[in-house]
N, C-alpha and C positions, 0 to 999 in steps of 0.2 A: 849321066846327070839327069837325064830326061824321066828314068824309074823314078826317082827318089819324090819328086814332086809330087805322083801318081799313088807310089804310097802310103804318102801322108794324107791324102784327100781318100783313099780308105780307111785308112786307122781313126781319121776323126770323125768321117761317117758313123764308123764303129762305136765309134766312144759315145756318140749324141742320140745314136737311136737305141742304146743299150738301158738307159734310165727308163725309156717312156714301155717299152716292152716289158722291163722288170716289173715299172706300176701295175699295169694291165694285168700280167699275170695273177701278182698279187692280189689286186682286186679281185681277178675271178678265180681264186682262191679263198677270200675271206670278204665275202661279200660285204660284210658289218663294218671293215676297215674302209672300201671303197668311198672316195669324195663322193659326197651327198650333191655338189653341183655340177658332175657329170652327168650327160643325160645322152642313153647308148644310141648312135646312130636310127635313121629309121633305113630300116631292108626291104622294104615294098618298095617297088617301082612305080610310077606312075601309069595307068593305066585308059583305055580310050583318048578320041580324039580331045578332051577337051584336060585332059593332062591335068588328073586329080590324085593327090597323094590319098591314100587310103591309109595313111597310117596319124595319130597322134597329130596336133597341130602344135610343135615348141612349144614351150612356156615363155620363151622370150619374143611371139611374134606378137603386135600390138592387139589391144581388145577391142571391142564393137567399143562407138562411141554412145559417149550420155543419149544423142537423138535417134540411133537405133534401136536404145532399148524398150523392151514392153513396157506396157503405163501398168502403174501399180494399182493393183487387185483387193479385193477385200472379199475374204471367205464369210458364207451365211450358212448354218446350218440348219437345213428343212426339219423343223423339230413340232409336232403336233403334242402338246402337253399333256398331262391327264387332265381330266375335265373339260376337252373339248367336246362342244357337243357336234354330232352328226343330225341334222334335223329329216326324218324318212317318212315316208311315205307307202301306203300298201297298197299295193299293185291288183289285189284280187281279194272278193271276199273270204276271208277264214274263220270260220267253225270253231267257239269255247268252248271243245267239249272234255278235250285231256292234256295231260301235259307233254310236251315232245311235240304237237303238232308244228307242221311247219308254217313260216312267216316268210312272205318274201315281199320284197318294196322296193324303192329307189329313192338314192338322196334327189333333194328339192332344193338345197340350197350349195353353191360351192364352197368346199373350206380350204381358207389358204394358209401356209405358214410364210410368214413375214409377208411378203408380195405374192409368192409363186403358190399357184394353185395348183395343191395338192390330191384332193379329193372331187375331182368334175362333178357338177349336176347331172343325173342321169346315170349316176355309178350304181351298181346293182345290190342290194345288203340282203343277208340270208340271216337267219334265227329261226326261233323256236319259240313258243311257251313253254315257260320254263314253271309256274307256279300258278293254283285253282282254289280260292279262299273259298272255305263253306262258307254259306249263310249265315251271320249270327240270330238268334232268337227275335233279337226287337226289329229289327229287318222283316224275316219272315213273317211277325204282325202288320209292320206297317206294311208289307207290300201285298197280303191278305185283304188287310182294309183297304184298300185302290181295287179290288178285283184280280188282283195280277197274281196267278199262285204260282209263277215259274221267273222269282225276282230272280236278277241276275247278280253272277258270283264275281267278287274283285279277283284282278289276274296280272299275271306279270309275264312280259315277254323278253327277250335278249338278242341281240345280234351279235353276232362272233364269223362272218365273214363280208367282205366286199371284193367285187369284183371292178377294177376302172376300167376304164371306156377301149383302153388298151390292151384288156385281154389279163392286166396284172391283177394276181388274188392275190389277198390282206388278211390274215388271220387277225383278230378283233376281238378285246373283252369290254363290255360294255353295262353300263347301267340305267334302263330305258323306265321317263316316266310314262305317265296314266297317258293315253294318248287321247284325243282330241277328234270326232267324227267330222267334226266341217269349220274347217278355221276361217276367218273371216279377217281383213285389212281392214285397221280402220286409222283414218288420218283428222286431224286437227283442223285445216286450212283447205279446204276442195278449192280448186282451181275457179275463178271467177273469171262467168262470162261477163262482155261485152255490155249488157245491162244492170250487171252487177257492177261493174266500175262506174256507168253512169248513174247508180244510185247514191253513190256516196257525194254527188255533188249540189244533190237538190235538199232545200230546206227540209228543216223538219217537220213542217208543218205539210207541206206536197209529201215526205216520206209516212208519215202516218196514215193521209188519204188513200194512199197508193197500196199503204201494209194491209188497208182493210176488204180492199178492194184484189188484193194477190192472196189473200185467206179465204176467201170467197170460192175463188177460179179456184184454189188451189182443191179446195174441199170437193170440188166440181170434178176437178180432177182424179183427186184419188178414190172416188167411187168410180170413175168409169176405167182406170187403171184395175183400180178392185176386178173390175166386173169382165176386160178384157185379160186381164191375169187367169180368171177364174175359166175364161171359156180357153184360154191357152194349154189350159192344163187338161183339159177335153182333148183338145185337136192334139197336141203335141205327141208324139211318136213316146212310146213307153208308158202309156198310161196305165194298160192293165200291171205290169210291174209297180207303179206308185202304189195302185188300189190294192195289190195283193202284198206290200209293205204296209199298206196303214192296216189292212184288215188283223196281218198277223202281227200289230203293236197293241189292236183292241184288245187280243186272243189272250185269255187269261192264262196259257200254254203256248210257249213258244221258247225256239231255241235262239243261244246267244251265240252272235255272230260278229268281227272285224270287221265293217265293213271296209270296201273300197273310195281306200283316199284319206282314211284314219291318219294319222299325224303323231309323229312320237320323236322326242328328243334324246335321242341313246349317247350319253355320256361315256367318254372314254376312261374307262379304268388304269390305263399304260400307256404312254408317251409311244407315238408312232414315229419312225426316222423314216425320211426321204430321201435320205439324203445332203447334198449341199450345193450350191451354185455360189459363180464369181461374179461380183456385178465391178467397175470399177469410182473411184472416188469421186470421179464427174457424175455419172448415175445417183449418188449418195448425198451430193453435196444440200440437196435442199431437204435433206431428212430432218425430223424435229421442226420444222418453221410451223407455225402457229397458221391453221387453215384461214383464207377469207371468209369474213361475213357472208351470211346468206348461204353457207354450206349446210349439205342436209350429211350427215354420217349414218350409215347402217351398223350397228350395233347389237349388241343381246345384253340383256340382265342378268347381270353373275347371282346375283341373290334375288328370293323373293321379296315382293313387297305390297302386306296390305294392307287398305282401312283398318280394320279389324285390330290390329298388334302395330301397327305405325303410329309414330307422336312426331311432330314437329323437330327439325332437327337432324332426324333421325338417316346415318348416312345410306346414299343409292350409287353403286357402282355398276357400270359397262364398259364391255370390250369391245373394240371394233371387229366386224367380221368381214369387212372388206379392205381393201387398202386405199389411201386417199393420194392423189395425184393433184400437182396443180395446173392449170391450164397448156403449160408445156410438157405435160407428163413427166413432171418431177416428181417424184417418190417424197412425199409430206408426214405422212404416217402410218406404219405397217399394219399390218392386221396384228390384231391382240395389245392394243395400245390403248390406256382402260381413262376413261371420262369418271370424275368423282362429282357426287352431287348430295344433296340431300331432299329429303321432305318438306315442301313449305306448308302443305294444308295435307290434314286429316281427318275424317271425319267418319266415325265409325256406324254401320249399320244398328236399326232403332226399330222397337215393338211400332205397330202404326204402319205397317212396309215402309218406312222410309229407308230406303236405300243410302250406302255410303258415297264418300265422294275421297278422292287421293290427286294432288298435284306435287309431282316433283321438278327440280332444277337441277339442271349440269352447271358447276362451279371450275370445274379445272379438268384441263388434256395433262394425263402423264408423259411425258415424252420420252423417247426410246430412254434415254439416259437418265432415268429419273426424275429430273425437273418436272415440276408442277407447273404449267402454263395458265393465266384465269383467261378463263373462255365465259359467255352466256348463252347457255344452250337451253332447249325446249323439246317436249315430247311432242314431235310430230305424225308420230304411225308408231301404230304398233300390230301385232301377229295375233289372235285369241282367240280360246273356241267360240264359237256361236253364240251354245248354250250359255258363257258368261255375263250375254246381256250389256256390254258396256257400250260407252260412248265417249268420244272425246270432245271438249270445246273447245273452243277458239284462242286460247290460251295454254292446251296442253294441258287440261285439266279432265281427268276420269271421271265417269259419274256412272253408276248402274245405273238400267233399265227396267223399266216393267212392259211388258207386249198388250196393247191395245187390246188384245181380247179376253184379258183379262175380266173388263167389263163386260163383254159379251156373254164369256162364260160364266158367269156370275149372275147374270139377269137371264140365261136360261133355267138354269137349276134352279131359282126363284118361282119361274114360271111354269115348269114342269111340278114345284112342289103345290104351287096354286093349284093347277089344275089336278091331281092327284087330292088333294085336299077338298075340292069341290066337283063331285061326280055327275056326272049325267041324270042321273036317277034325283039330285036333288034341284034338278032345276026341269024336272017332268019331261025328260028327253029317254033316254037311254034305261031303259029298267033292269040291264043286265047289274047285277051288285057288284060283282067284278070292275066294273067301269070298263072304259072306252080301251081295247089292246092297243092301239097307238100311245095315249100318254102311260100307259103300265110300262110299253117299253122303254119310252122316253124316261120316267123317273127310273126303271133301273139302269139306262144307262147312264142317268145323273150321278149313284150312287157308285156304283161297282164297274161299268162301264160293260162291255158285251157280254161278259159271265151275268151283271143284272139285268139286262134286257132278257136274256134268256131265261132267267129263272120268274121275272114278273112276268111274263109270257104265258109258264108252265104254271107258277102261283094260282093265277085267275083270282087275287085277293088283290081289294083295296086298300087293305090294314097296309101287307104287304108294299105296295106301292108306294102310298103315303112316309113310311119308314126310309125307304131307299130313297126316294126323292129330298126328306128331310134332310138325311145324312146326307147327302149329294151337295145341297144350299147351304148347309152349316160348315163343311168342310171346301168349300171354294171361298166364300165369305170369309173365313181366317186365312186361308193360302193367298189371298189376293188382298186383303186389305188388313187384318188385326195381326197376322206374324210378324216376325223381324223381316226386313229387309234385305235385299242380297249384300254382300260387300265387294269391296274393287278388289280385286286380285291381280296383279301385276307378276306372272310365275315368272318364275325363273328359266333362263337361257328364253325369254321372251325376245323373237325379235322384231329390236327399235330402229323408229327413223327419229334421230336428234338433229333439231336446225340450230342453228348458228348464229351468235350475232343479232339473236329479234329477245327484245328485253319486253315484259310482261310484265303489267299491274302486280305489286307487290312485292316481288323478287328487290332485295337488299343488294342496294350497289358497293362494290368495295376496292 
């Protein structure tokens, strides 16, 4: 009796484990047939003391919760556009003599895509001269009549590598303007001392006394500034280098040279990748907010703009070149975030030297998203060559210049043609007919400049001298007073400081 129990608890063992064995088989038989929610044991063991499965972690063991997950992220792509410019600088004097020679410089200004600065100051740019324009015909006259018979030829150069501060090279196509020998800052609003603040509080009547009486000093001033200028340039370390630049600028022969410190805006031909960074939505959150008053933006001029071809109206765009933060370093507005403005005054260059005049407005911030935000903005500083003569007023307004020696040089060659004009011999002095070799040189250096000194020298004629000093008076006398006037040129990728929030005489409120 006691078998029969024992039997049964085999056969039905039998019977219960015989289905699950059959599946299994099957399954690994026809793997496509096996249940989809089986999921095959794991056969790793646990390993070391801290008894870690090295295999798969279930599907059914629970997930991290909402507060251990990462904060969510926002991808930016490091994108340098075409037409960004690279603003360079040249490192060493170079030689216009052919084409291929090389150019080497370094950026002066950093360039960033969105926030993150991609291009360091002090990044190293390599090029070429790539192109050596002859002389045209009327060139070669007019630069005959100056004396100069080695006029210089237009040229164009290229940068196609940069090296960053990190050792990384950038292969580079570029399209570089006319560059600029000595650039100069010039701003709107100079910083007022202590005495300047105390002027605005006294009548008009003490401000008058006081103007005529600071015009005085002031003229007191700039003649013994003149005159300790003049002896600095004696003492100062490198003088025989000055002297042996002006001498070979007199030199009716000389070669064209880059100098050092030249300035050229090499525009980018092809979009450069950086890259991308993660910043997350707290970082982001005060992007687009409209900057506080009293903000200065660093900028450049997408387009030129001048007296010359400018009318009222007429629109002025810039992109930011830096990124604006607000006093908590919040991210406000990235770099290439463009200010739209126009023309309020134009005023084009006139026979008489009257110089032109150009004032523009900033009307609106694009912001990342497109929105137009109304801002009132003002030219506070801007970048230019030297040679351009400009100036800014107090109001953001441009005006070309004329250089004070213009008179000077003007009332020499006057007086060089006087005396060439009236010799020694006619006031019973000097009976050599030739006249005095002091003013012979003097009038030809009025005339032609050290090629005519030299030749009234050799002449020993007074015809002679009389001629060149004429021409010398007659031709500074139109260049300084009866020609057109310069005009404001405002180039392009110029870079501007734009202030913020200060509203100016005439500017249309809306």
């Amino acid at each position: 009796m006691s078998r029969i129990p024992l039997a049964a608890f085999f056969v039905s063992a039998l019977l219960f484990a015989t289905p699950a064995s059959w599946s299994q088989t099957s399954a690994e038989q026809n793997p496509k047939d096996a249940p989809h929610s089986i999921t095959p044991p794991c056969s790793e063991l646990p390993g070391g003391n801290a008894l870690r499965f090295s295999c798969a972690i279930p599907p059914f063991l629970p997930e991290e919760s909402e507060e251990t997950s990462p904060v969510p992220t926002v991808r930016i792509d490091l994108m340098l556009p075409e037409g960004t410019p690279l603003r360079i600088a040249i490192d060493q004097r170079t030689r216009i003599s052919h084409v291929g020679e090389a150019v080497l410089g370094h950026v002066v200004e950093t360039v960033y895509a969105f926030d993150e600065p991609v291009i360091p100051e002090g990044s190293v740019a390599m090029g070429h001269v790539t192109e050596i324009d002859p002389v045209s015909k009327l060139r070669w006259v007019q630069s005959y009549a100056s004396g100069n018979f080695s006029p210089f030829h237009q040229y164009k150069v290229t940068f196609d590598r940069l090296t960053l501060p990190n050792g990384r090279e950038l292969a580079i196509d570029t399209a570089v303007a006319p560059g600029a020998a000595e650039v100069i800052h010039l701003v709107s609003k100079p910083e007022k001392s202590q005495d300047d603040k105390k002027e605005q509080h006294k009548n008009s009547a003490a401000r008058a006394a006081d103007a005529a009486k600071q015009e005085v000093k002031n003229g007191v001033q700039n003649a013994n500034t003149a005159a300790h200028q003049a002896a600095d340039e004696i003492r100062t370390p490198g003088k025989m280098h000055r002297l042996k630049q002006y001498l070979l600028a007199q030199s009716p022969y000389r070669r064209q040279y880059l100098t050092e410190g030249t300035r050229f805006s090499a525009t980018l031909n092809q979009e450069l990748d950086f890259g991308f960074v993660t910043q997350t939505q707290e970082d982001l959150a005060g992007l687009g907010s409209v900057p506080p008053a009293d903000t200065v933006l660093h900028a450049r001029l997408v387009l030129e703009v001048s007296s010359a071809t400018a009318s009222r109206g007429n629109p002025v765009v810039a992109e930011l070149t830096q990124p604006l933060y607000s006093a908590d370093h919040r991210l406000l507005l990235p770099s290439g975030s463009r200010l739209i403005g126009q023309v309020l005054e134009a005023k084009p260059a006139r026979h008489l030297h009257r110089n032109g005049e150009l004032r523009v407005i900033f009307e609106h911030i694009e912001l990342p998203g497109g929105e137009l935000q109304p801002v009132q903005g003002s030219l506070e500083g801007i970048e230019v060559d030297r040679a351009a003569h400009l100036k800014l007023d107090e109001e953001g307004g441009a005006h070309a210049t004329d250089t004070k020696t213009r008179y000077l040089s003007t009332g020499v060659a006057l007086l060089m043609a006087a005396a060439a004009a009236h010799p020694d011999v006619d006031r019973g002095g000097n009976v050599d007919p030739a006249g005095d070799p002091a003013v012979r040189a003097g009038a030809g250096a009025s005339g032609f400049g050290l090629a005519g000194t030299l030749i009234g020298l050799a002449a020993k004629s007074n015809v002679v001298s009389i001629a060149f000093s004429a021409y010398g008076a007659s031709a500074s006398i139109y260049a300084n007073f009866l020609s057109r006037g310069r005009e404001v040129v405002l180039p392009k990728n110029a870079p501007l400081e734009i202030g913020l929030g200060t509203t100016h005489p005439g500017v249309n409120q809306h």
